[in-house]
Biotite code that builds the C-alpha atoms (Angstrom):
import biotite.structure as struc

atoms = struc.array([
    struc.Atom([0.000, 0.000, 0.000], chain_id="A", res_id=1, res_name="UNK", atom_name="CA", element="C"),
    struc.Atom([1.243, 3.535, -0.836], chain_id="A", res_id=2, res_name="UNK", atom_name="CA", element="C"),
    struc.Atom([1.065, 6.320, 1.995], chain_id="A", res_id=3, res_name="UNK", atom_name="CA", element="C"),
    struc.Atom([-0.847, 8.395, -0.282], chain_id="A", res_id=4, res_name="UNK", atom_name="CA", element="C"),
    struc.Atom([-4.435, 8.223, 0.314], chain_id="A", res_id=5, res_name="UNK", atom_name="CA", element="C"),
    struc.Atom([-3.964, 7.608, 3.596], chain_id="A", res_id=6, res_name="UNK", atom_name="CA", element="C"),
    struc.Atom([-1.991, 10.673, 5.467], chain_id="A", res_id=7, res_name="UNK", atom_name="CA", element="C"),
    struc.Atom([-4.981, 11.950, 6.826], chain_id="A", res_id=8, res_name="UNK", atom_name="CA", element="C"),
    struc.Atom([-5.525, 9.339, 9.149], chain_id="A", res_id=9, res_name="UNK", atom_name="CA", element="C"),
    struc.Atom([-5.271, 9.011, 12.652], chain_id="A", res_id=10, res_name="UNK", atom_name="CA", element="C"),
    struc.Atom([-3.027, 7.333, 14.460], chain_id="A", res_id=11, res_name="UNK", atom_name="CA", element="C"),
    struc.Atom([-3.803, 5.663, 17.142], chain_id="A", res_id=12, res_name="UNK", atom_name="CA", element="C"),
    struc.Atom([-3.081, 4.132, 20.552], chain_id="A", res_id=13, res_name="UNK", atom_name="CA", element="C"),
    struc.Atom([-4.543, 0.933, 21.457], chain_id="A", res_id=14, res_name="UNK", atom_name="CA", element="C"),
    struc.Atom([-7.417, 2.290, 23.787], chain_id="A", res_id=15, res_name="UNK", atom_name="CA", element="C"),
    struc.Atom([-8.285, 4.800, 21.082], chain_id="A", res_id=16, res_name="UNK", atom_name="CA", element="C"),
    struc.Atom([-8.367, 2.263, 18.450], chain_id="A", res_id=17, res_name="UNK", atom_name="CA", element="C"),
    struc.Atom([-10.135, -0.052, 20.652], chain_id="A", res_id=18, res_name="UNK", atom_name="CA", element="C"),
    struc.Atom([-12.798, 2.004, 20.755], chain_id="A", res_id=19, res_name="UNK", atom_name="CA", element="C"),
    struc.Atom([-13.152, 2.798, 17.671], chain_id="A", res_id=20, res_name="UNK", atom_name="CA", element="C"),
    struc.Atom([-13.636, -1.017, 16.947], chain_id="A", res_id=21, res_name="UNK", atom_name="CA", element="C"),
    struc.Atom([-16.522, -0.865, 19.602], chain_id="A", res_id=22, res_name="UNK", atom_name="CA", element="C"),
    struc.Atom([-18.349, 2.064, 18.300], chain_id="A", res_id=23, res_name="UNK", atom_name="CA", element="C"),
    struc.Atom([-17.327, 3.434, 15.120], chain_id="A", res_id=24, res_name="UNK", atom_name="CA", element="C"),
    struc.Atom([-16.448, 0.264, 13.083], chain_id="A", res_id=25, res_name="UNK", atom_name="CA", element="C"),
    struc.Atom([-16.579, 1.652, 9.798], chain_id="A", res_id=26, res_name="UNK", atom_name="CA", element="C"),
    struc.Atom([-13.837, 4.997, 10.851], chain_id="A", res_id=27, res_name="UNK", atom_name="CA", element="C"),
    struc.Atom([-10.594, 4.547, 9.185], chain_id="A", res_id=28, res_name="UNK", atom_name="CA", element="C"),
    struc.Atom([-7.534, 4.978, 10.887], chain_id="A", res_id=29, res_name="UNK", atom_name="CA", element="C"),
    struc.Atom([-3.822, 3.512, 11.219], chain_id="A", res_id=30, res_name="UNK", atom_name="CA", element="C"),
    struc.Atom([-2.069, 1.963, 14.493], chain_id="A", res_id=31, res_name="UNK", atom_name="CA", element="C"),
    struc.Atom([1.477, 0.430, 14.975], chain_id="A", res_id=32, res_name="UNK", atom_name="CA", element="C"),
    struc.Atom([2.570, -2.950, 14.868], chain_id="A", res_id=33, res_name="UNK", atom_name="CA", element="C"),
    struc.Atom([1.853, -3.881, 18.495], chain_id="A", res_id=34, res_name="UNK", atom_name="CA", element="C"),
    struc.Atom([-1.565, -2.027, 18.855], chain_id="A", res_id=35, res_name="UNK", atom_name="CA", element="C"),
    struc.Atom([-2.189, -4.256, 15.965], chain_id="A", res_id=36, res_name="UNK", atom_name="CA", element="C"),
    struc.Atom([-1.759, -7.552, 17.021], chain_id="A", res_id=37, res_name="UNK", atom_name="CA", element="C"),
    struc.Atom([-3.020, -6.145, 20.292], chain_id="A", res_id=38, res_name="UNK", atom_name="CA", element="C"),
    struc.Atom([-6.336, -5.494, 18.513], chain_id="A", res_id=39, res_name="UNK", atom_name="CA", element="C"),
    struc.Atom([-6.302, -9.168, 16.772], chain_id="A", res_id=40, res_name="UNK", atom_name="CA", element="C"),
    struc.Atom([-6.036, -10.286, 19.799], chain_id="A", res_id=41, res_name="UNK", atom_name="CA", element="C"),
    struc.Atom([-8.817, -8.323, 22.120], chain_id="A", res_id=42, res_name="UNK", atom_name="CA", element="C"),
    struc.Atom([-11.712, -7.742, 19.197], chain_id="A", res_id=43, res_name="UNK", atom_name="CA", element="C"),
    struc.Atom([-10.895, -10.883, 16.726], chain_id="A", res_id=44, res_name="UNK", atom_name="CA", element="C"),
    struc.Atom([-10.095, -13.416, 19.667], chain_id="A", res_id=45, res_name="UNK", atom_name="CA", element="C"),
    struc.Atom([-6.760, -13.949, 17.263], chain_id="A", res_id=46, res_name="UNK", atom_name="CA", element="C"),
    struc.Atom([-3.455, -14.023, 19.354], chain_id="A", res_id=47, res_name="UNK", atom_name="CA", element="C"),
    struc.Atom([-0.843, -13.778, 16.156], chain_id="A", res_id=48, res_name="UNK", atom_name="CA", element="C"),
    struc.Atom([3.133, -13.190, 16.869], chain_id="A", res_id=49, res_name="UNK", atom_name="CA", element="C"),
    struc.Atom([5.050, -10.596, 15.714], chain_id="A", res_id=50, res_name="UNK", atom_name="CA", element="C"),
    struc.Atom([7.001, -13.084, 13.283], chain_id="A", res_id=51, res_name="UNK", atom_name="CA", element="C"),
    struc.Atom([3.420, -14.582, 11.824], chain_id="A", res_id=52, res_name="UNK", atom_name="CA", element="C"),
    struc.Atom([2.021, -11.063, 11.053], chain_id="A", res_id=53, res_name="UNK", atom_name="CA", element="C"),
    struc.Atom([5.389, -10.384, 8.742], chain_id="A", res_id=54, res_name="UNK", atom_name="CA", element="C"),
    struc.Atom([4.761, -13.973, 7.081], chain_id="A", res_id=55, res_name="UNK", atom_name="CA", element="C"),
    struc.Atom([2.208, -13.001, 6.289], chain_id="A", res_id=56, res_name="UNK", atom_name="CA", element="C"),
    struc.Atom([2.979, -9.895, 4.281], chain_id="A", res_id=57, res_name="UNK", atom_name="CA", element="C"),
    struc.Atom([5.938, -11.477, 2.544], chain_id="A", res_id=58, res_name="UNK", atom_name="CA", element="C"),
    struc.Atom([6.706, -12.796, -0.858], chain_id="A", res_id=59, res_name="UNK", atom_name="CA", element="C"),
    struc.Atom([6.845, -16.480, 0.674], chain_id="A", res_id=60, res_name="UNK", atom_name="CA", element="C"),
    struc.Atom([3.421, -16.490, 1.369], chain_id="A", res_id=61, res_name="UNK", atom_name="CA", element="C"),
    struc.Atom([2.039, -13.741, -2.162], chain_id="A", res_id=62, res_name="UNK", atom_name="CA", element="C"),
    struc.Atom([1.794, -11.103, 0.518], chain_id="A", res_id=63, res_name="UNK", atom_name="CA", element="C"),
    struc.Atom([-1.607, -12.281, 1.413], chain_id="A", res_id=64, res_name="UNK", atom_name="CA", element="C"),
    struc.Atom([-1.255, -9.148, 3.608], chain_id="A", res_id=65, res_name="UNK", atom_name="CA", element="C"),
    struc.Atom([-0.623, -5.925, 2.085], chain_id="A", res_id=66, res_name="UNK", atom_name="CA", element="C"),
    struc.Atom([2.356, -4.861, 3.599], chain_id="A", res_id=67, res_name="UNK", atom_name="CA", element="C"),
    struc.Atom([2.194, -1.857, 5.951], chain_id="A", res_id=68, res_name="UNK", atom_name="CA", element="C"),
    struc.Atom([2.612, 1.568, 4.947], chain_id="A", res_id=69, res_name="UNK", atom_name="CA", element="C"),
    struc.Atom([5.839, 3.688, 6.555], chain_id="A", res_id=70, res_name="UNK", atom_name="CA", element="C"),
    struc.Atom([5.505, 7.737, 7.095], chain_id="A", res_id=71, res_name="UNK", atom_name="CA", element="C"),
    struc.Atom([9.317, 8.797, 7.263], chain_id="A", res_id=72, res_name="UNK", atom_name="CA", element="C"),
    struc.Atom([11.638, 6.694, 9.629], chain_id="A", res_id=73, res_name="UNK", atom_name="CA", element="C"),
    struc.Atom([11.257, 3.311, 9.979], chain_id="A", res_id=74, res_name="UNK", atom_name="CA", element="C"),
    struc.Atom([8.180, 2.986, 11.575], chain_id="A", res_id=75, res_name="UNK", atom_name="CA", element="C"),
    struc.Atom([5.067, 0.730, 10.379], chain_id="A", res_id=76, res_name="UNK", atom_name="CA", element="C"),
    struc.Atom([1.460, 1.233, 10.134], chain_id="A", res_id=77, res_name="UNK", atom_name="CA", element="C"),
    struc.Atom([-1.275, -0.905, 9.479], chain_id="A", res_id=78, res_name="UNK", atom_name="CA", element="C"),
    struc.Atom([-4.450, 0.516, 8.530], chain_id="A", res_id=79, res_name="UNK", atom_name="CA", element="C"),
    struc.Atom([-8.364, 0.033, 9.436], chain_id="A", res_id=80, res_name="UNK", atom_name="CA", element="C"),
    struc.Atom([-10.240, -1.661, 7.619], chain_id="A", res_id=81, res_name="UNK", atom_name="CA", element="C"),
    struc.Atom([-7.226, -2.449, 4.770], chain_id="A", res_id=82, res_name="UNK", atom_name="CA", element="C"),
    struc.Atom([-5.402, -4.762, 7.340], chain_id="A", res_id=83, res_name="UNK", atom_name="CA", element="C"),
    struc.Atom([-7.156, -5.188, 10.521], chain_id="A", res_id=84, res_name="UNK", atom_name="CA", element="C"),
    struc.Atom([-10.367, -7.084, 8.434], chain_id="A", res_id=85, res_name="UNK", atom_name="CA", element="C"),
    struc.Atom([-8.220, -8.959, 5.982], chain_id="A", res_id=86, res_name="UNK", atom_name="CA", element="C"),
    struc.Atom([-6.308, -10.221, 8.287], chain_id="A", res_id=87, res_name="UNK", atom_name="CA", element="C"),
    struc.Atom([-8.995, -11.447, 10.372], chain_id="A", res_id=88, res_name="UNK", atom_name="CA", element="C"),
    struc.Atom([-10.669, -12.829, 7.646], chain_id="A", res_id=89, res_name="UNK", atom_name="CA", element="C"),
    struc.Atom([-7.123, -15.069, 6.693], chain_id="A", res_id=90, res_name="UNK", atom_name="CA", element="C"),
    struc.Atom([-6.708, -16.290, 10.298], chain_id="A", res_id=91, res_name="UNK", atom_name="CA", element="C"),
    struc.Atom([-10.206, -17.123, 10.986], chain_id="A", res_id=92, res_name="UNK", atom_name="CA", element="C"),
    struc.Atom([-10.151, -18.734, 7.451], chain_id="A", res_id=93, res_name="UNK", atom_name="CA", element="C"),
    struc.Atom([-7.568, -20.487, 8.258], chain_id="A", res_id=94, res_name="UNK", atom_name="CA", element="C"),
    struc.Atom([-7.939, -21.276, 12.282], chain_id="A", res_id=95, res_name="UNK", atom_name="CA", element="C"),
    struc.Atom([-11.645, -21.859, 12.174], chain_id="A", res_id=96, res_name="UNK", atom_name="CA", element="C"),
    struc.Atom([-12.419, -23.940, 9.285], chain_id="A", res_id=97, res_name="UNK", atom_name="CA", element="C"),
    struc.Atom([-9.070, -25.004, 8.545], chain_id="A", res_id=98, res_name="UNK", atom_name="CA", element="C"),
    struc.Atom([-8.960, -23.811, 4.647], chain_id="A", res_id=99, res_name="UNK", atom_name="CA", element="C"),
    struc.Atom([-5.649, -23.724, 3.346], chain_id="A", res_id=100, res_name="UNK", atom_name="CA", element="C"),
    struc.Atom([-3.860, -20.087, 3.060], chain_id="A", res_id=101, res_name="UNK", atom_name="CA", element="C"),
    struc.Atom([-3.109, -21.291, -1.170], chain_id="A", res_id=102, res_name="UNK", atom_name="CA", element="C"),
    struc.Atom([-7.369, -21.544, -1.010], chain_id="A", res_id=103, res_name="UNK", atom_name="CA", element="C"),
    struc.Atom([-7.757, -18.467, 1.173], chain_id="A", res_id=104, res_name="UNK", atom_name="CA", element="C"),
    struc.Atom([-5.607, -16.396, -1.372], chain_id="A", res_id=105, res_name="UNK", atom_name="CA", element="C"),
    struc.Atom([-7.914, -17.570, -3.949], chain_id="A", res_id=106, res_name="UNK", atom_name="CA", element="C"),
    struc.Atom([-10.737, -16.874, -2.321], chain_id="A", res_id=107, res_name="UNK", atom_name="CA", element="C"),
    struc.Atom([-9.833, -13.094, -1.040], chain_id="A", res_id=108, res_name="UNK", atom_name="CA", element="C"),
    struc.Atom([-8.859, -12.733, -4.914], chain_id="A", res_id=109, res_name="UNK", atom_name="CA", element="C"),
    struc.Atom([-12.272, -11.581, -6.098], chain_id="A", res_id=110, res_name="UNK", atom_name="CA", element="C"),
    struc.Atom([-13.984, -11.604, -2.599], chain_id="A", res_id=111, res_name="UNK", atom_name="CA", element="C"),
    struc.Atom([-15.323, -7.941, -2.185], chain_id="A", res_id=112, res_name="UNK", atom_name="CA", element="C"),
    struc.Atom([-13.336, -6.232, 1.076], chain_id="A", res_id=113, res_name="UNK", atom_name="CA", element="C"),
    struc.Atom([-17.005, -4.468, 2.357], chain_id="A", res_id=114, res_name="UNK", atom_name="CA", element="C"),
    struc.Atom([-18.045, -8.144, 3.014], chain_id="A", res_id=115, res_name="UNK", atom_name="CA", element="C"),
    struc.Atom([-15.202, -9.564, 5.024], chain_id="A", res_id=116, res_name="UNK", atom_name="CA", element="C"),
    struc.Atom([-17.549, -8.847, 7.677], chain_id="A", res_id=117, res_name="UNK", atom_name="CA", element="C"),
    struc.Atom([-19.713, -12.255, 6.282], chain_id="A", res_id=118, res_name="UNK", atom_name="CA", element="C"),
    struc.Atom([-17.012, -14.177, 6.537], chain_id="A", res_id=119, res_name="UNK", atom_name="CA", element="C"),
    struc.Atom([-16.345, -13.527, 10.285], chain_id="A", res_id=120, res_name="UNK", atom_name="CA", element="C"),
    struc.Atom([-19.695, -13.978, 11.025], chain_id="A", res_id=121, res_name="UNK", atom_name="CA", element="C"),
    struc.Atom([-19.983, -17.645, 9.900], chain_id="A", res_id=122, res_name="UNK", atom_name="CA", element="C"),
    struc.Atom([-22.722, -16.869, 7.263], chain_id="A", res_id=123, res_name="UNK", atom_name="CA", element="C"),
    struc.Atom([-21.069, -18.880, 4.589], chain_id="A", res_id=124, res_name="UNK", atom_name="CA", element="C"),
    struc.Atom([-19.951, -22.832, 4.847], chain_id="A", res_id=125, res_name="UNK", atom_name="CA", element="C"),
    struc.Atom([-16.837, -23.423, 2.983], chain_id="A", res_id=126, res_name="UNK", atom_name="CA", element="C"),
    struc.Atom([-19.438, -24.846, 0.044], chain_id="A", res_id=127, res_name="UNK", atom_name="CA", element="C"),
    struc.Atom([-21.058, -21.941, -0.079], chain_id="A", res_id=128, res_name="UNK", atom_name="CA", element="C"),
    struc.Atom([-17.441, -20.373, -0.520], chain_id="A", res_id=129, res_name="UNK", atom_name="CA", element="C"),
    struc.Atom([-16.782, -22.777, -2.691], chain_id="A", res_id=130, res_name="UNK", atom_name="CA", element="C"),
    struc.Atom([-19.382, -21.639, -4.846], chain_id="A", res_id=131, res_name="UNK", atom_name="CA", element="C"),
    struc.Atom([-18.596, -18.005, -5.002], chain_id="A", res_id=132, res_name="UNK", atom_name="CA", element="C"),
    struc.Atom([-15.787, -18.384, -5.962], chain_id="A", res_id=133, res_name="UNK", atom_name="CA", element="C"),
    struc.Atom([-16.109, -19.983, -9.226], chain_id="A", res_id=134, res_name="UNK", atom_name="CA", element="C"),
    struc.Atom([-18.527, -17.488, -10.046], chain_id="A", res_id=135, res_name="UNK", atom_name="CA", element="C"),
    struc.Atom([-16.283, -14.289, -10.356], chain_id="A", res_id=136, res_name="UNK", atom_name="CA", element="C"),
    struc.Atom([-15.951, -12.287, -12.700], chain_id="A", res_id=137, res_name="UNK", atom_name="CA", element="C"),
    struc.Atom([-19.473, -13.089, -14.079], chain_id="A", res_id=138, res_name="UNK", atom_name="CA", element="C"),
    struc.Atom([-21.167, -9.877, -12.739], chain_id="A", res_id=139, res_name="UNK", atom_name="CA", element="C"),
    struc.Atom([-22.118, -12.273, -9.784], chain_id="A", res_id=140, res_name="UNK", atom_name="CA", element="C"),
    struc.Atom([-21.930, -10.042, -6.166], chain_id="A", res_id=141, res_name="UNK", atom_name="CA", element="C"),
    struc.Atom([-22.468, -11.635, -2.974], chain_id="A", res_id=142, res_name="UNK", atom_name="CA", element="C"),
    struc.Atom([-26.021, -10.415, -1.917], chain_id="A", res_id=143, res_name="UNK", atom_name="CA", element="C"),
    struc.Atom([-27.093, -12.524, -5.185], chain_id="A", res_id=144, res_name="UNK", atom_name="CA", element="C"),
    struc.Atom([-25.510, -15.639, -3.302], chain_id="A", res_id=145, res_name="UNK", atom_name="CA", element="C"),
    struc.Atom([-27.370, -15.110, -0.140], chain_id="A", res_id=146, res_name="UNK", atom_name="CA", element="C"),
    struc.Atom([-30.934, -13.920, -1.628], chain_id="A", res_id=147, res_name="UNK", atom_name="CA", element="C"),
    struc.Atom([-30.327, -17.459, -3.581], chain_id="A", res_id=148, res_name="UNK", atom_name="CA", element="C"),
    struc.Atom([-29.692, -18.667, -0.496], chain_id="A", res_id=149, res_name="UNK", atom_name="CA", element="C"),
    struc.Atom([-32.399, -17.786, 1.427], chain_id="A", res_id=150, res_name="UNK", atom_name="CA", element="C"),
    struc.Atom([-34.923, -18.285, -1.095], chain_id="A", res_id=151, res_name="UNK", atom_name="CA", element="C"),
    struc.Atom([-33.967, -22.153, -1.218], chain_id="A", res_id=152, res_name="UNK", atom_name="CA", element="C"),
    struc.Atom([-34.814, -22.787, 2.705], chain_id="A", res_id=153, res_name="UNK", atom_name="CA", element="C"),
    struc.Atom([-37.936, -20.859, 2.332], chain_id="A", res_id=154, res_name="UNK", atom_name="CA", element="C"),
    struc.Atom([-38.992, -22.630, -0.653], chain_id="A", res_id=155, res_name="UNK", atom_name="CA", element="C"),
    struc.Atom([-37.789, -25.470, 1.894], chain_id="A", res_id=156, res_name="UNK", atom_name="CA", element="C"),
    struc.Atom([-39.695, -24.823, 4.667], chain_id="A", res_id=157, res_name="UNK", atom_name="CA", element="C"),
    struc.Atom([-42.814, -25.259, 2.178], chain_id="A", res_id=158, res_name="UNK", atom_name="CA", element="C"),
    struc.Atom([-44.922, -28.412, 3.840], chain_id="A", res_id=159, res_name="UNK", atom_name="CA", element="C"),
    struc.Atom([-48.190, -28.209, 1.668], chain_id="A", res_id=160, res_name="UNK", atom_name="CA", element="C"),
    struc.Atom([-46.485, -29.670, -1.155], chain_id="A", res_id=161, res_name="UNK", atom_name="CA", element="C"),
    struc.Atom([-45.627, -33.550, -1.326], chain_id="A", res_id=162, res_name="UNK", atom_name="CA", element="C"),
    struc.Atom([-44.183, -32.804, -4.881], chain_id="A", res_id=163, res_name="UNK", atom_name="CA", element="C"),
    struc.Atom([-40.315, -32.111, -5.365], chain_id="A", res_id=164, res_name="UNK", atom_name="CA", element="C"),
    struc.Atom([-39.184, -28.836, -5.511], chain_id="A", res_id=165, res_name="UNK", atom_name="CA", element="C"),
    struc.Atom([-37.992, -29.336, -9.061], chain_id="A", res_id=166, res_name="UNK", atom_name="CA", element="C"),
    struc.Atom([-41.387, -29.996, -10.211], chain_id="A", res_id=167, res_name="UNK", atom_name="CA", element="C"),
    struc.Atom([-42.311, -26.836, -9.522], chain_id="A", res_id=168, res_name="UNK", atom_name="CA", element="C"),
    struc.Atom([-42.733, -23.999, -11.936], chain_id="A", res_id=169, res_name="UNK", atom_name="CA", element="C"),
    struc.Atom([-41.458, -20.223, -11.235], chain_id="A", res_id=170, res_name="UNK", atom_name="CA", element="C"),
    struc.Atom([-44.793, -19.240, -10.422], chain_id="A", res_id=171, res_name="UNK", atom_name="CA", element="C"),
    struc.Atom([-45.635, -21.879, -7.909], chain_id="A", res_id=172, res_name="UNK", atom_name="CA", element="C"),
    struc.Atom([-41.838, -21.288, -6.586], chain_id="A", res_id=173, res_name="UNK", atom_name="CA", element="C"),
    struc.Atom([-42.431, -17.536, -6.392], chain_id="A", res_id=174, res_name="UNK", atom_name="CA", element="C"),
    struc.Atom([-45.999, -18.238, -4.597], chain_id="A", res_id=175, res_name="UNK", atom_name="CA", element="C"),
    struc.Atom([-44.171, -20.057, -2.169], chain_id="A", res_id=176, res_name="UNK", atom_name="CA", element="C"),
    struc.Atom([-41.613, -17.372, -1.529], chain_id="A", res_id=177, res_name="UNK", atom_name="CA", element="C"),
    struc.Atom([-44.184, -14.457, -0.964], chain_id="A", res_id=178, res_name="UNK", atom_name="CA", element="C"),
    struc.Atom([-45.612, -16.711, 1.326], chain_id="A", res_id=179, res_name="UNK", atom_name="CA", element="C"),
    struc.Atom([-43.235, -17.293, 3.512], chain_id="A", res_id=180, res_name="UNK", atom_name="CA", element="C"),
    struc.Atom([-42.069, -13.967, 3.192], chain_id="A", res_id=181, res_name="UNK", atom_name="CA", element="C"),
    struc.Atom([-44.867, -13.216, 4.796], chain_id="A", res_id=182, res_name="UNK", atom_name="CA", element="C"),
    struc.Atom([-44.631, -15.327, 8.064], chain_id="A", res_id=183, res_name="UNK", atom_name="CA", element="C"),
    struc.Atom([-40.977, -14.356, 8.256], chain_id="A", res_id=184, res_name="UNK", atom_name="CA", element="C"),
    struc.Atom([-42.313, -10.672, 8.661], chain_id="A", res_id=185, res_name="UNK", atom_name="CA", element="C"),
    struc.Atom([-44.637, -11.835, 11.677], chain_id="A", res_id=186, res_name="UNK", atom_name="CA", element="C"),
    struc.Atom([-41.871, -13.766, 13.066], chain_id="A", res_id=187, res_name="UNK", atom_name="CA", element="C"),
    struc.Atom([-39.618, -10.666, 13.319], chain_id="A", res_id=188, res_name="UNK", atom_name="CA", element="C"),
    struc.Atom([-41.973, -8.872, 15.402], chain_id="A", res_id=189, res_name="UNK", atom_name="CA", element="C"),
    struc.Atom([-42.836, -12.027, 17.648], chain_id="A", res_id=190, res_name="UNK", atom_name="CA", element="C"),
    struc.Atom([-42.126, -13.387, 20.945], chain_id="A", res_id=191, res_name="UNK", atom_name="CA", element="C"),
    struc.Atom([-40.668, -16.232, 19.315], chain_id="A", res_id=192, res_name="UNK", atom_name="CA", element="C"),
    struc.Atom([-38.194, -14.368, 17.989], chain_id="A", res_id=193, res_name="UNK", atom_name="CA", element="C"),
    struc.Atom([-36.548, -12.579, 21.036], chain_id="A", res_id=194, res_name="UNK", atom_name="CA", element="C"),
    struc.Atom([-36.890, -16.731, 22.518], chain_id="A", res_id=195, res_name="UNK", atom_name="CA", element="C"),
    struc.Atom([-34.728, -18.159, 19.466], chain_id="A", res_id=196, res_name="UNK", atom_name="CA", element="C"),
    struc.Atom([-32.253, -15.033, 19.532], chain_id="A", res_id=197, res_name="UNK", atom_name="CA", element="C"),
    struc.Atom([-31.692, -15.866, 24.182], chain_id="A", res_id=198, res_name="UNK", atom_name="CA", element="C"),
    struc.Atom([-31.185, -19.854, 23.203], chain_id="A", res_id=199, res_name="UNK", atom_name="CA", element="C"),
    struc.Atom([-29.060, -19.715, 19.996], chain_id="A", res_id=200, res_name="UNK", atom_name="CA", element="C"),
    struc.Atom([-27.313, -16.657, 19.565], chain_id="A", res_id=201, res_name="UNK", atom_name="CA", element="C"),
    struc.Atom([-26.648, -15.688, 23.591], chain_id="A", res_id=202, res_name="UNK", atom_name="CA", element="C"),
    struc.Atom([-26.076, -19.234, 24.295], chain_id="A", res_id=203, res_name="UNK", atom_name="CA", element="C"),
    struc.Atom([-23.129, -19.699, 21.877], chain_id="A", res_id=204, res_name="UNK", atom_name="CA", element="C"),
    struc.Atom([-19.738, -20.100, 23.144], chain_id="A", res_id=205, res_name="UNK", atom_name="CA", element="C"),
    struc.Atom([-17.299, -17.251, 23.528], chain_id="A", res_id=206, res_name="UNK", atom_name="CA", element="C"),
    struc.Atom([-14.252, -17.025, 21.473], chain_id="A", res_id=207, res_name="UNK", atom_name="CA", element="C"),
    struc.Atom([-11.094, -17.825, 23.579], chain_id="A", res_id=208, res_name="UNK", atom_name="CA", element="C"),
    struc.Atom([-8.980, -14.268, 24.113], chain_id="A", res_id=209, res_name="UNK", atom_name="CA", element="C"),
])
């Protein structure tokens, strides 16, 4: 990455840029080297050495990380989102569903930066990532991959039909979507909703700091 661009920036210590994480997660802003891997560590659950982060910005590995940028002297910074997300992304890749870093570098090759946030978040099973990836390039974006998504456990969740789903045509499939559009509007605004949300999203175990 060239400075240039990127001057105007804050810098930041690691309680500033902590913060930031917590409330402002879209700022931009640079930190040094050990605020960085301080960050990894405290808001990605990622405890990464010193050595790993520059293996992973060197040739050996295709500089999966953009290198950081240097302001006169010697000094390094690494910059929010640029780094902090990718990098997060690679380990969590890597770590957490154990993809190799030649299939993450593929992957992060055409995947759009604005939705490394889907990856953290589990969204996508390595199928699913699978998938995407062999359709770059063809004017395909992500949202198309989840709206697909979505719409087959929907049409799924249809039980007034003993017929396959393939013998369907688009206007019985579309029916079928509208319709349980529809009941996934009252669900939002239901009790059961605030029930599943306790039981499977408060009861899921914490990332280890």
């Amino acid at each position: 990455m060239q400075k240039s661009g990127y001057t105007d920036r804050p810098q930041l210590d690691f309680a500033e840029a902590l913060s930031e994480l917590r409330f402002k997660r879209h700022s931009q802003f640079m930190v040094g080297p050990e605020t960085f891997l301080g960050l990894m560590k405290e808001f990605y659950g990622f405890k990464i050495t010193r050595r790993n982060l520059q293996l992973y910005h060197s040739p050996f590995l295709h500089r999966m990380l953009p290198p950081p940028i240097h302001m006169g002297g010697h000094r390094s910074w690494y910059l929010h989102p640029e780094h902090t997300e990718r990098l997060a992304a690679i380990v969590h890749l890597n770590t957490r569903h154990f993809m190799p870093l030649k299939k993450i570098r593929l992957l992060l090759r055409g995947f759009p930066e604005r939705h490394y946030g889907i990856l953290l978040k589990d969204v996508l099973t390595v199928q699913d990532l699978d998938e995407i990836v062999d359709h770059f390039g063809r004017g395909f974006e992500i949202k198309d991959f989840l709206f697909h998504k979505v719409s087959r456990v929907l049409r799924a969740l249809d039980d007034e039909s003993d017929e396959p789903e393939s013998m369907h045509d688009d206007t019985t499939r579309d029916k079928v979507l509208i319709k349980k559009a529809t009941e996934y509007e009252h669900w939002l605004h239901s009790e059961r909703r605030k029930r599943a949300e306790v039981i499977l999203d408060d009861g899921k175990p914490k990332k280890e700091r």
